[in-house]
N, C-alpha and C positions, 0 to 999 in steps of 0.2 A: 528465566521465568519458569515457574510453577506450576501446572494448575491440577485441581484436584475435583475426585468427583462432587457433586455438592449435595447429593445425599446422603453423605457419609460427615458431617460439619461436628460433629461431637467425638470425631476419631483422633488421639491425637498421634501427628505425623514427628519423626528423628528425622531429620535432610543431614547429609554424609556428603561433604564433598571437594575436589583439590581443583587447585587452581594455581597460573603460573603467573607471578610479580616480576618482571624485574627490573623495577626499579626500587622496590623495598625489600626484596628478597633475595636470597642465595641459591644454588643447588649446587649440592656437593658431592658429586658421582663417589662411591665406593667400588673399588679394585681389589684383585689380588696382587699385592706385590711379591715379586721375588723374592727369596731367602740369601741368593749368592749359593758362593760354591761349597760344599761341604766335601769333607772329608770321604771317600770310597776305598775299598779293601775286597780283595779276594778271598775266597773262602773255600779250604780245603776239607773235607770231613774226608776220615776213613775209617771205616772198622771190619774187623775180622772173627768169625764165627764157623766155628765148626773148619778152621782151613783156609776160609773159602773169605776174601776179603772185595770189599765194596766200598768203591769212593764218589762221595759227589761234590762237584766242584761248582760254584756261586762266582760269576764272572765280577759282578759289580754289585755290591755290600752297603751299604749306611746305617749305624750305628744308632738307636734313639737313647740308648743308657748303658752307662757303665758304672757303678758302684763299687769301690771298694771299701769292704766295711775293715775299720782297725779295731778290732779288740784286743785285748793281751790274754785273759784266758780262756778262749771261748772257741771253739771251731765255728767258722766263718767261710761262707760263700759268698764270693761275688756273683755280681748278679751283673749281668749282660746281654744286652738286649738288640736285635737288629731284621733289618729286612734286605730283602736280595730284588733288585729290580732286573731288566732287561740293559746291555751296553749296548755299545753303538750298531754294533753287527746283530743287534733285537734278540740277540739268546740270550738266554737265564743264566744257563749253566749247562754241567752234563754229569752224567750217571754212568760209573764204571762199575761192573759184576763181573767178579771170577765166577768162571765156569769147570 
């Protein structure tokens, strides 16, 4: 039930509103489901500058893209793509500096 002011009779009203059936209606919760397991990789970088070299290491890895383009005569980059999260022990990784 409704009611509205009555000196306002020439205003016109939208009414907006949900309500729950069921015995003629459904509700169909949406979730996030799981993916399963993918694929993880370690990850080693190092480089060396002036002597003086520097590695940092990525414990646990997952991959979103890997491309390999085939041309025959073209110089070509693959193109590879990924992210580094935390393992089980919550590090990333770790960073080595020569000194």
């Amino acid at each position: 039930m409704y009611g509205f002011n009555s000196s306002q009779n020439n205003v016109p009203v939208l009414v907006s509103y949900t309500y729950a059936d069921s015995v003629n209606g459904k509700k169909i919760s949406i979730t996030n489901q799981l993916l399963g397991n993918s694929p993880q990789f370690l990850a080693v970088f190092t480089e060396t500058f002036n002597g003086k070299s520097m590695t940092v290491t990525l414990n646990s890895c997952m991959s979103s893209k890997l491309s390999l383009v085939t041309k025959l005569e073209d110089f070509t980059i693959p193109a590879f793509d990924f992210m580094a999260f935390a393992d089980s022990a919550n590090a990333i990784g770790s960073i080595s500096i020569e000194e």
